[in-house]
C-alpha positions as CSV (number, residue, x, y, z in Angstrom):
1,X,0.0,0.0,0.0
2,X,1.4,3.4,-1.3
3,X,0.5,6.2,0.9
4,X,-0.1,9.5,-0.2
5,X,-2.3,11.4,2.2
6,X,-0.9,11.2,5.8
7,X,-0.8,13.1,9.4
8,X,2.5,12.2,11.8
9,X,1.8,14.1,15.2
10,X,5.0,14.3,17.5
11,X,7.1,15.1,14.1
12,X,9.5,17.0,16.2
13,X,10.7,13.6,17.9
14,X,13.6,11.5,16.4
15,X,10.6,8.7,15.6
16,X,8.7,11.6,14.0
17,X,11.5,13.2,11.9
18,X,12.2,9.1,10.6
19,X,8.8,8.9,9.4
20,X,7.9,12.0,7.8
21,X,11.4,11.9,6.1
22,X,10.5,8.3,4.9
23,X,6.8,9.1,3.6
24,X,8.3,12.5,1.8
25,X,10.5,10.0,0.0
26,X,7.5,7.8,-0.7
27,X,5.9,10.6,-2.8
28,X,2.9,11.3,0.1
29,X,1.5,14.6,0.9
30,X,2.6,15.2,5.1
31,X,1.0,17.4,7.7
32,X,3.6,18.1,10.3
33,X,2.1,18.3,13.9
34,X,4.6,19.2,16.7
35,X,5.5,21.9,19.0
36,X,8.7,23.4,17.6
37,X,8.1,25.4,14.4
38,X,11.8,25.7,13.2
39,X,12.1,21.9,13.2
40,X,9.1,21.5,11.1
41,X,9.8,23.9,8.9
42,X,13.1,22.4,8.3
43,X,11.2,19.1,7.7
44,X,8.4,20.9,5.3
45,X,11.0,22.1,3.6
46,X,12.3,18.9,2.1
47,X,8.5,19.0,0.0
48,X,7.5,22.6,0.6
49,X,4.6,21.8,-2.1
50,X,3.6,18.4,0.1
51,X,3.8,19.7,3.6
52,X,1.7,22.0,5.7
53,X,3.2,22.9,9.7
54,X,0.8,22.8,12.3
55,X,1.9,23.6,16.2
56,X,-1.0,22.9,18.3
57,X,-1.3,20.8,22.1
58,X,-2.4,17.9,20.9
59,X,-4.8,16.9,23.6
60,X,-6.3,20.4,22.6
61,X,-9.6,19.3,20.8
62,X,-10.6,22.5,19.3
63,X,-7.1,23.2,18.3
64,X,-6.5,19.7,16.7
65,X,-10.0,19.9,14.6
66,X,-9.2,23.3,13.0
67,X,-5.7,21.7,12.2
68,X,-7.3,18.7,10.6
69,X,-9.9,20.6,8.8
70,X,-7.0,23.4,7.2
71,X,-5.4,20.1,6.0
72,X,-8.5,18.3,4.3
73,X,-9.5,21.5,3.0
74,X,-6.1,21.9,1.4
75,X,-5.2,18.0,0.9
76,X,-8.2,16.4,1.1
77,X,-9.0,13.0,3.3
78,X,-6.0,11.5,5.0
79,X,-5.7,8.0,4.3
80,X,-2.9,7.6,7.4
81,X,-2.9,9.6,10.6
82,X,0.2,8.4,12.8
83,X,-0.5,9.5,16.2
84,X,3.0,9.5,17.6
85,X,3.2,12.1,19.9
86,X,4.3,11.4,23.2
87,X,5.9,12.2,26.2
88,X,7.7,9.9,28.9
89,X,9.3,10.3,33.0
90,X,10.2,8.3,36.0
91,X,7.3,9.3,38.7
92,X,7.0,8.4,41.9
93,X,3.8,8.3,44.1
94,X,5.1,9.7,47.5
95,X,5.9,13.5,45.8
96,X,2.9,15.6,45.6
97,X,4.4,17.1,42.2
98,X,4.6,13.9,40.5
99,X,1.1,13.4,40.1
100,X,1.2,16.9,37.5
101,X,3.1,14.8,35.9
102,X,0.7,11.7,36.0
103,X,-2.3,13.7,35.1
104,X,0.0,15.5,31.8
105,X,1.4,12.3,30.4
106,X,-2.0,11.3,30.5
107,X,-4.0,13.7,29.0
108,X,-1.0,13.4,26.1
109,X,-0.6,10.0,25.6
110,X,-4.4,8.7,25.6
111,X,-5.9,11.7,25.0
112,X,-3.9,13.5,22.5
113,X,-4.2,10.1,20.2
114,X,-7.8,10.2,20.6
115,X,-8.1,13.6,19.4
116,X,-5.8,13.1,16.6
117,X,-8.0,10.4,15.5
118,X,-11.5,12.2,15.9
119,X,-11.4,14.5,13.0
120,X,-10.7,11.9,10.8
121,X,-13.1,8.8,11.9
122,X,-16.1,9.7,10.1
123,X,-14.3,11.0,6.4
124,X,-12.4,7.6,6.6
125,X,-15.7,5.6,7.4
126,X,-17.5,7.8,4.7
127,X,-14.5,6.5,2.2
128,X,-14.3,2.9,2.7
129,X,-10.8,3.3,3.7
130,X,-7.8,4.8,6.1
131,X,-5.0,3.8,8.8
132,X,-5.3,4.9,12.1
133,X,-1.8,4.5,14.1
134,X,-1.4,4.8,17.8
135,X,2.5,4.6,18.9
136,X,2.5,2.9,22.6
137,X,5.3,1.2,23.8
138,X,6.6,-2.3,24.9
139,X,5.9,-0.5,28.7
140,X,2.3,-0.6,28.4
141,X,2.4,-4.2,28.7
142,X,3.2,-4.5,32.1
143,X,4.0,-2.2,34.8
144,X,7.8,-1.3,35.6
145,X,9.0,0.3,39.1
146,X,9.4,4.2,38.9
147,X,7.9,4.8,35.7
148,X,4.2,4.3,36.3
149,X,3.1,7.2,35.2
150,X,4.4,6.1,31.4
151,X,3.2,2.9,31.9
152,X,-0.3,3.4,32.6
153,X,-0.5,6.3,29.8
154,X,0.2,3.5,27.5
155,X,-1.7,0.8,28.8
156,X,-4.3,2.6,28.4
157,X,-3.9,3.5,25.0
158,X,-3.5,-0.1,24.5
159,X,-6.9,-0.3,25.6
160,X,-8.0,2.3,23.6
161,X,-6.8,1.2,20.7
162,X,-8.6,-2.3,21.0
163,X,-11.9,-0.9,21.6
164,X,-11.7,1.7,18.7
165,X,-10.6,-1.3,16.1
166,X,-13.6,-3.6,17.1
167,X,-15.9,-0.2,16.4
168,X,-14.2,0.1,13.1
169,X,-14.3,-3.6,12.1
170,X,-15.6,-4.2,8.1
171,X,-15.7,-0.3,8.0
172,X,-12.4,-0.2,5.6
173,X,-10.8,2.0,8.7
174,X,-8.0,-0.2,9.6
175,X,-7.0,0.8,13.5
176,X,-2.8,-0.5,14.3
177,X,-1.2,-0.4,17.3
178,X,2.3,0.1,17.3
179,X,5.0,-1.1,20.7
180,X,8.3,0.0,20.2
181,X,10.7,-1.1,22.8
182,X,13.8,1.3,22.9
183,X,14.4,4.0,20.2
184,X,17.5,6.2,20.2
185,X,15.8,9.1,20.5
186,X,15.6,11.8,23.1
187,X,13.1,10.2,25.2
188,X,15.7,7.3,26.0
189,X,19.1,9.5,25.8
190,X,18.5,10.2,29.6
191,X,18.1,6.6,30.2
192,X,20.4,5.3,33.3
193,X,19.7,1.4,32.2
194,X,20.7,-1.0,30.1
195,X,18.5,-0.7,26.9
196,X,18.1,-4.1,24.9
197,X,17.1,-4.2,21.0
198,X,18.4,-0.7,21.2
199,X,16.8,0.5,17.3
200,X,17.5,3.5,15.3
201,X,14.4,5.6,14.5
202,X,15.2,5.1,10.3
203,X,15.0,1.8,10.5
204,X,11.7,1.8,13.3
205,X,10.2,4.3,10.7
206,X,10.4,1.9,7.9
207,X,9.6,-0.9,9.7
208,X,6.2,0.4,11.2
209,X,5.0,1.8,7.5
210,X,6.0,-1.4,6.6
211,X,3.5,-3.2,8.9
212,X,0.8,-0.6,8.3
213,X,0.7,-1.6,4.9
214,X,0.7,-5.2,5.3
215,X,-2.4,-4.6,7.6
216,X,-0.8,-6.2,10.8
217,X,-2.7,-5.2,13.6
218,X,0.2,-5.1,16.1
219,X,3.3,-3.9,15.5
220,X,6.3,-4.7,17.7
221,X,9.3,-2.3,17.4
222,X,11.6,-4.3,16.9
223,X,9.9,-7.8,16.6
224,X,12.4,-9.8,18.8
225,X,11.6,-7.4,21.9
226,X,8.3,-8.7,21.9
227,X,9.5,-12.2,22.3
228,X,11.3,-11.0,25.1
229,X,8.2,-8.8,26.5
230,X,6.5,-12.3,26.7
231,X,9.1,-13.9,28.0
232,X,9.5,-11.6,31.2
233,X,5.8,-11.4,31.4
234,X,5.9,-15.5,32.5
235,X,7.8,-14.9,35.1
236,X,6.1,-15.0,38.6
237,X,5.5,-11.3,39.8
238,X,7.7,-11.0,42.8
239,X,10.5,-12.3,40.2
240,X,9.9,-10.2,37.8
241,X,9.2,-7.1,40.0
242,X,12.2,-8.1,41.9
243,X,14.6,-7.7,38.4
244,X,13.4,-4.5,37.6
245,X,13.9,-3.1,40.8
246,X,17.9,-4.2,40.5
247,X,18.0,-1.4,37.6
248,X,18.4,2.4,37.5
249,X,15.0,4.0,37.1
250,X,13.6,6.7,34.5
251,X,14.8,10.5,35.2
252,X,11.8,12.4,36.8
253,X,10.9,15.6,35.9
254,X,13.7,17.9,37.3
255,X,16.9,15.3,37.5
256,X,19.3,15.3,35.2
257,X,18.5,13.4,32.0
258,X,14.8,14.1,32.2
259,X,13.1,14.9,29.3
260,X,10.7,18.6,29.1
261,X,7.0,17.6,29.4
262,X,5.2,20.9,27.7
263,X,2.5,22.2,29.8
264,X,4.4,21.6,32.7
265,X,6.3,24.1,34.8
266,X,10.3,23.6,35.2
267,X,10.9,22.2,38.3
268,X,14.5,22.8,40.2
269,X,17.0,19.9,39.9
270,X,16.7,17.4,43.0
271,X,12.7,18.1,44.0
């Protein structure tokens, strides 16, 4: 499957640039959602003639429709919307500050996919045909000590996902949820532990359009790290809880090697 219409969200991210550079090459029309305007216009300008810039919050509904409706007015129907946007931190229950945090990654990493979906649903039912992506992650599949924030965001959208592809079942709207594991990227640079089936975003990008295409429902980032997902997952809990909490944990908002969450406020080193 060749596609030519398509919406990436989170196209300032390493994973973002990848695939938007890889769907440019593939001939297809791109709107660029993400929150730094000189990156996307560095991006847009690769296909200045197949690219349109958009900077809203994507958990902003009103702010994603008008995006989306700028773009079919301009492109017409989407027949891909990759909702990769995403944001990740260590949290911890006992600080009171952490659960900003909680409540943020949430509302961007379930909700921002659903509203990067909505504007789309009914165009792509209308049509007979589309791709809906939602990038999760290997961590939704099972909780991990000192990054439960991240893990229920994208549990959750695991969730999510599953319930919107049994709505759009014989509809033509095909609904794909994508785990990577880890991506060097930098939502893993400030990582502090050892990172197997460590993947460059290139090669991620290609794979994932890869699977789209092929219609497989579930897309593991890369495959192997599935295998060991499972693998771990047999384990008996205290076990496997008792590995985990042998290895460095997640950066929280504030320590060195976080990562910015926008909408939050900076927070001083060490609190």
């Amino acid at each position: 499957m060749q596609f030519k219409n398509v919406v990436v969200t989170g196209a300032c991210g390493g994973f973002g640039q990848a695939l938007v550079r890889v769907l440019l090459g593939q001939g297809a029309c791109v709107a660029l959602v993400g929150l730094q305007r000189p990156v996307l216009e560095e991006l847009a300008a690769l296909a200045p003639y197949r690219c349109a810039v958009y900077t809203p919050d994507v958990s902003d509904t009103t702010a994603m429709q008008a995006c989306a409706a700028d773009w079919v007015g301009r492109f017409g129907m989407p027949d891909l919307v990759i909702a990769n946007a995403g944001v990740a931190g260590g949290f911890d229950t006992a600080q009171a500050d952490d659960l900003a945090v909680l409540r943020r990654m949430l509302e961007i990493n379930i909700v921002g996919v659903a509203t990067s979906f909505q504007p789309f649903v009914a165009g792509m039912r209308a049509q007979g045909l589309g791709a809906l992506v939602g990038v999760g992650s290997l961590a939704g599949w099972r909780g991990m000590p000192g990054n439960g924030a991240y893990c229920a965001s994208k549990g959750g959208l695991m969730r999510y996902l599953e319930s919107l592809r049994a709505e759009l079942r014989g509809s033509g709207v095909r609904v794909h949820t994508v785990s990577p594991g880890y991506l060097r990227t930098a939502l893993t640079a400030g990582n502090r532990f050892v990172m197997p089936g460590l993947m460059e975003p290139d090669a991620a990008a290609v794979a994932l359009l890869q699977g789209v295409a092929r219609g497989r429902e579930h897309i593991v980032l890369p495959r192997r790290m599935g295998w060991l997902a499972r693998l771990l997952g047999c384990l008996p809990a205290a076990l496997h809880d008792r590995i985990l909490l042998g290895q460095p944990r997640k950066p929280r908002v504030g320590e060195a090697g976080a990562t910015a969450i926008p909408g939050l406020p900076l927070r001083d080193p060490g609190v």
